[in-house]
C-alpha positions in Angstrom: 7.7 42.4 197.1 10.6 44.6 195.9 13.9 45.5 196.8 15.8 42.5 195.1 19.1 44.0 194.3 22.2 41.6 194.6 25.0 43.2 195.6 27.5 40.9 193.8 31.2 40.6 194.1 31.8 38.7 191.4 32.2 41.9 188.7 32.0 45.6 189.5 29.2 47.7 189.9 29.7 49.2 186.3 29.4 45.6 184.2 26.4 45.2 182.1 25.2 41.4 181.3 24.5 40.5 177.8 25.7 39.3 174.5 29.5 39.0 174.9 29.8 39.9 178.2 31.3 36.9 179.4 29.1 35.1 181.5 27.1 32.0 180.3 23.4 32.7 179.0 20.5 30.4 180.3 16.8 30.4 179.8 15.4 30.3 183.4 11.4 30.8 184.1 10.6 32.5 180.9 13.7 34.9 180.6 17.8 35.0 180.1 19.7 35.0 183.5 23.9 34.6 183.7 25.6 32.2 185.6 28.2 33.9 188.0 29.5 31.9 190.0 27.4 29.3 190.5 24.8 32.0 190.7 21.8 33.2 188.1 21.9 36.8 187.8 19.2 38.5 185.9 19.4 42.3 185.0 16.4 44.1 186.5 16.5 47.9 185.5 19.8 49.4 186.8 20.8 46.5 189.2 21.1 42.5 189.0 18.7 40.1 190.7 20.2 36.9 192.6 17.9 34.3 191.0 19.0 31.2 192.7 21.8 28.5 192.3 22.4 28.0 188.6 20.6 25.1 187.1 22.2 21.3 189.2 22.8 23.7 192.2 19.9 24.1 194.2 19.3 26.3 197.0 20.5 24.3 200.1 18.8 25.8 203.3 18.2 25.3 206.5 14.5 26.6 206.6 13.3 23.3 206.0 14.1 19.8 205.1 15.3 18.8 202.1 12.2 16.5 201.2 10.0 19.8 201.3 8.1 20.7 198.8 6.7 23.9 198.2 2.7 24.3 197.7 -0.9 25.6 198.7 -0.7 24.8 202.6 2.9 24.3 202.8 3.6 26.2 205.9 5.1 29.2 203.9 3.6 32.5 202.9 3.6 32.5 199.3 4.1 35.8 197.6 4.3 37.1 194.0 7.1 37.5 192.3 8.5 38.6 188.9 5.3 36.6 187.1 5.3 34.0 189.5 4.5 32.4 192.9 7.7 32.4 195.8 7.5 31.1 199.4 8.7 33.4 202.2 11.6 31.0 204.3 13.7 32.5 207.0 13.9 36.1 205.2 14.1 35.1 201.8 12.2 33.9 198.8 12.3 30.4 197.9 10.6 29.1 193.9 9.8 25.2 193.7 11.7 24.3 190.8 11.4 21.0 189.9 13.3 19.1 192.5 14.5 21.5 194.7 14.3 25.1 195.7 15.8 28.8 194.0 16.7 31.6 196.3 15.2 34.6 194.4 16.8 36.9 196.9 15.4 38.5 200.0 12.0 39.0 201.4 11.7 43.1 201.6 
């Protein structure tokens, strides 16, 4: 699965994230993503990934209920993604994380 560029609004196309960039750090599945508004962005190559609500904001959807739980027979394709296992809900990818669900950006 490829094609997960976020088109964010939230800083122009020329911002780089890093050290002293301005947006908070946080370790999330193994790497560094930045919280901009209320959404993890991680730098992949040239462009930013949407990597889900930033952590106490999960994904709400209306795919499925909110007791769901993502898992081997779950109803959902599963899919690799970045070094891990996603679920394919309405269009987009959804990671079990803990309690709740991350939108890792669209299903392409």
């Amino acid at each position: 699965m490829g094609g997960h560029d976020h088109d964010c609004e939230h800083h122009d196309s020329d911002h780089t994230h890093g050290e002293g960039c301005g947006h908070e750090a946080v370790e999330h599945d193994g790497h560094t993503d930045y919280v901009v508004d209320g959404h993890l962005h991680h730098v992949h190559g040239d462009h930013c990934d949407d990597h889900g609500p930033a952590p106490g904001h999960g994904h709400d959807c209306e795919g499925h209920d909110d007791g769901h739980v993502h898992g081997e027979d779950c109803g959902h394709e599963a899919v690799e993604h970045d070094g891990h296992v996603d679920y394919v809900v309405d269009g987009h990818l959804h990671h079990q994380h803990g309690d709740h669900c991350d939108h890792h950006g669209p299903a392409n």
